[in-house]
C-alpha positions as CSV (number, residue, x, y, z in Angstrom):
1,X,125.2,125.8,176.0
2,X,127.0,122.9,177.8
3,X,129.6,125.2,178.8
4,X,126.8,127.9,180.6
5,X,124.9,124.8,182.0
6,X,128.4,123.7,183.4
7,X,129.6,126.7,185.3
8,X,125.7,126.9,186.6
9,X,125.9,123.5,188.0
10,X,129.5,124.4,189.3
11,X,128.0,127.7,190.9
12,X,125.5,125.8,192.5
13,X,127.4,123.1,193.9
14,X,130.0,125.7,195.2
15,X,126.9,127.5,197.0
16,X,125.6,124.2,198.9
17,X,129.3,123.5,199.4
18,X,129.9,127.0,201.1
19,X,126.3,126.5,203.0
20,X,127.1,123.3,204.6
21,X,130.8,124.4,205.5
22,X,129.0,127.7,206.9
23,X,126.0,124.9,208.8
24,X,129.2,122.9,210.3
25,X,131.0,126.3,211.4
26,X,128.2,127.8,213.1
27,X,127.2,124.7,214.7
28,X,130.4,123.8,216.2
29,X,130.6,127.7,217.4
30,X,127.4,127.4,219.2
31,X,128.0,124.2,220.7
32,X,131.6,125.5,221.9
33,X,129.7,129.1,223.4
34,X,127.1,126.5,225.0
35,X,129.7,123.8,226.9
36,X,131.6,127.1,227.9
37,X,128.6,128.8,229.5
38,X,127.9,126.1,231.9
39,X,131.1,125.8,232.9
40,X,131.3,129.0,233.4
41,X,127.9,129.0,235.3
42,X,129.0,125.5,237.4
43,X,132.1,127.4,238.6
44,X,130.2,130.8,239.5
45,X,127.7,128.0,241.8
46,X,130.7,127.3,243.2
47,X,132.5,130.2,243.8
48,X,129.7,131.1,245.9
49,X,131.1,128.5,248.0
50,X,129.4,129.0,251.5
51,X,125.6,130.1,251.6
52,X,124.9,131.2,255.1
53,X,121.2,130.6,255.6
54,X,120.8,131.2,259.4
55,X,122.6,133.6,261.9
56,X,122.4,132.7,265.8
57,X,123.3,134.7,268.8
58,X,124.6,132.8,272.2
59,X,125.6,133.4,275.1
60,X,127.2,131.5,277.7
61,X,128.8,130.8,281.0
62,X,131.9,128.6,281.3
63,X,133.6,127.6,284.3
64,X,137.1,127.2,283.1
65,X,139.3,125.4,285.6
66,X,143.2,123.6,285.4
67,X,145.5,122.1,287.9
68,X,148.8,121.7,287.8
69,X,151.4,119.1,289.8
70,X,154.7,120.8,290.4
71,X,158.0,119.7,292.2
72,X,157.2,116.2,291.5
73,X,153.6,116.5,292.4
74,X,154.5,117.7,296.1
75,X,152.5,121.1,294.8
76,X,149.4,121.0,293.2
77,X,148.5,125.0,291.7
78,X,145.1,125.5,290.6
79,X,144.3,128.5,287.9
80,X,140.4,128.9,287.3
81,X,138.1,131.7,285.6
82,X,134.8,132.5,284.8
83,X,134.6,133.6,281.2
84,X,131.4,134.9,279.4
85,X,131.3,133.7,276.3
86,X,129.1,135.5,273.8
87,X,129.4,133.9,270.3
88,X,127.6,134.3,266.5
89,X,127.1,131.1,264.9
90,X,126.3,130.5,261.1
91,X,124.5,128.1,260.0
92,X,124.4,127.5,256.2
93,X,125.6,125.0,253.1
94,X,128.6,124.3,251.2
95,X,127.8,125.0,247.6
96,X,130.8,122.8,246.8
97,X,128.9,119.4,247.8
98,X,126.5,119.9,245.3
99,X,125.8,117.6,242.5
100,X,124.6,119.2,239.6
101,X,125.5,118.5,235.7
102,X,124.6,120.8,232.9
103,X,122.5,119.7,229.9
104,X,124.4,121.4,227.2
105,X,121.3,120.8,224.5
106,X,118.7,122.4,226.8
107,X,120.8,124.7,228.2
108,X,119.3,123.2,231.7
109,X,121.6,122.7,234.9
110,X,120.5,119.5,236.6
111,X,120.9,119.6,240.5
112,X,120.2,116.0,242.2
113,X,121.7,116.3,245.4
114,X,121.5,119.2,247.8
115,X,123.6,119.0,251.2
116,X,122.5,118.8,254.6
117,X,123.2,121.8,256.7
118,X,126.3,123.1,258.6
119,X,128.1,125.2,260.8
120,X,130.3,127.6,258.7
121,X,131.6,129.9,261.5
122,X,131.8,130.5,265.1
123,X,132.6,133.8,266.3
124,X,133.5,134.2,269.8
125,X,133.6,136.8,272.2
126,X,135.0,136.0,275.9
127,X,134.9,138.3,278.3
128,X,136.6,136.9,281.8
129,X,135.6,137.4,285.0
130,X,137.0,136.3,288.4
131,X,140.3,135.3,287.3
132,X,142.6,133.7,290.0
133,X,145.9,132.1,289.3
134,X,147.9,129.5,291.5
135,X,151.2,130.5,292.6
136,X,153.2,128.0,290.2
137,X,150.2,128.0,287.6
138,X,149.1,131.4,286.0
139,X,147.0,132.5,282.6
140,X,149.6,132.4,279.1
141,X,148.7,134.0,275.7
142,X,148.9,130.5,274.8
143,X,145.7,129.6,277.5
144,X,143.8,132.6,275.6
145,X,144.4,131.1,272.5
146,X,143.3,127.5,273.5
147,X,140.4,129.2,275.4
148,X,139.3,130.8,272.4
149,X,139.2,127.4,270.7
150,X,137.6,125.5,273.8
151,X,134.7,128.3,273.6
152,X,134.0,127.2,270.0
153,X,133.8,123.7,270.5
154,X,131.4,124.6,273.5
155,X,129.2,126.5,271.5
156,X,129.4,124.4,268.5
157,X,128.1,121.3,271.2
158,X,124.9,123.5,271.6
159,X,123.7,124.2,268.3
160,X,121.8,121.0,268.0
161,X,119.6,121.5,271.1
162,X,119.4,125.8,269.6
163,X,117.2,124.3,266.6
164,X,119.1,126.3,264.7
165,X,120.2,123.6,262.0
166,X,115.7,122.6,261.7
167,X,115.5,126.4,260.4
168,X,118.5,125.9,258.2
169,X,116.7,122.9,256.8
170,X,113.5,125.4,256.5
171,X,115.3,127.4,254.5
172,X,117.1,124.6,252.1
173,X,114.0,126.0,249.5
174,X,116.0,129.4,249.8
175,X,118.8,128.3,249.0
176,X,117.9,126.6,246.6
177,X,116.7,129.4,244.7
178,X,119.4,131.4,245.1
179,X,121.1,128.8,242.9
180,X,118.4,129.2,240.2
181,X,118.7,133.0,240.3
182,X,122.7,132.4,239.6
183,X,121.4,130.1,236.9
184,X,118.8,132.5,235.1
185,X,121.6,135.3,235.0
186,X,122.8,133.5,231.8
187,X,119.8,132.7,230.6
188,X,119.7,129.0,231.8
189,X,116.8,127.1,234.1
190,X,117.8,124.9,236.8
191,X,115.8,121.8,237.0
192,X,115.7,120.8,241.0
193,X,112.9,118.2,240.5
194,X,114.8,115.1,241.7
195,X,115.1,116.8,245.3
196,X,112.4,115.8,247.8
197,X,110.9,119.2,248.3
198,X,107.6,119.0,250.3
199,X,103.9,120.0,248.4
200,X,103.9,123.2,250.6
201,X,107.2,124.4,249.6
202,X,106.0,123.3,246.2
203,X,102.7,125.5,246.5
204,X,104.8,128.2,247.8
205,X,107.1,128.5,244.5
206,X,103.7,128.9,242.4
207,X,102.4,131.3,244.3
C-alpha cells in the first residue's frame, strides 16, 4: 500500500513539476513573440521614414544676374537670364523624430512627441529665357547646376508666406493616424493621448 501511495504521490509531483516547467516555457515564449513584435512594429514606423502630408505647386520668376572682373579688373563681363522656375514642394514629417516606446504588457505603442512639419523635397523645373552672355563671362554646366540649387533655396524661402506648413500642421491628426493604422496591422493600439490634439480634432476621431 505504501509502495502504490508512493509512485501516486511521485506521479503527481512529476505532473505539477512538468506543468510549471510547461507555465515558465510558454511564458517566456510569449513574452519573447511580444518584445519582438514591437520591435518589429517600431522599425516598420520607421521605415516609413518620410510622411508627405501636403503637395504645393510654384511658380516663379528669377532674375539671375553675375559679373565678372577680367584682366585685372580692366574688363568687367556681365552674364544675366531670366529663368522660370516652376517647382513641387512637399511638405510632410520625418517619422524618425518620433518618440514613441512600446508597452510590451499591453501590447500598446506609446507616442509622446510628434514633430513639427518640414520640407522633404523640392522639385524644380527651370525653363530660361533671355539668356545673354558677356564676352569673357558665358553660361557653364556648372552655372546650371548651381542654378538648379539657387532655384531651391528660392522656393524653399517662400514656403512660409505659401501657408503651406499651417495645412501640414492641419493635417498632423492624419498623420497621426496613419501611424495607428501601421500599429493595428499587428494587432496593437497606439495610445497618442499625451499629444495636445485640439477638442475638434478630438470630436472628429469619434465621429
Amino acid at each position: 500500500m505504501g509502495e502504490i501511495f508512493d509512485t501516486f504521490l511521485g506521479l503527481v509531483l512529476g505532473a505539477i513539476l512538468m506543468y510549471w516547467l510547461y507555465s515558465v516555457f510558454r511564458k517566456k515564449r510569449n513574452k519573447e513573440i511580444t518584445e519582438q513584435q514591437s520591435t518589429v512594429i517600431l522599425n516598420k514606423i520607421r521605415s516609413v521614414c518620410k510622411l508627405v502630408s501636403v503637395e504645393g505647386d510654384f511658380a516663379e520668376i528669377y532674375h539671375y544676374e553675375n559679373t565678372k572682373d577680367s584682366f585685372m579688373s580692366l574688363f568687367r563681363s556681365k552674364k544675366k537670364a531670366l529663368i522660370v522656375i516652376k517647382a513641387k514642394a512637399h511638405i510632410g514629417y520625418d517619422l524618425n523624430k518620433l518618440d514613441m516606446k512600446a508597452d510590451n504588457d499591453k501590447k500598446k505603442i506609446i507616442l509622446s512627441h510628434f514633430p513639427e512639419p518640414e520640407v522633404l523635397s523640392i522639385e524644380p523645373d527651370l525653363q530660361f529665357y533671355d539668356i545673354k552672355n558677356g564676352i569673357f563671362n558665358s553660361f557653364s554646366p556648372t552655372d546650371l547646376t548651381n542654378l538648379n540649387q539657387e532655384a531651391k533655396e528660392h522656393i524653399k524661402q517662400k514656403i512660409p508666406e505659401s501657408g503651406l506648413m499651417e495645412t501640414a500642421k492641419n493635417e498632423a491628426l492624419q498623420a497621426v493616424l496613419v501611424v495607428e493604422k501601421i500599429v493595428e496591422t499587428i494587432g496593437w493600439t497606439l495610445d497618442y493621448s499625451a499629444l495636445e490634439i485640439s477638442n475638434r480634432e478630438k470630436q472628429s476621431i469619434k465621429e
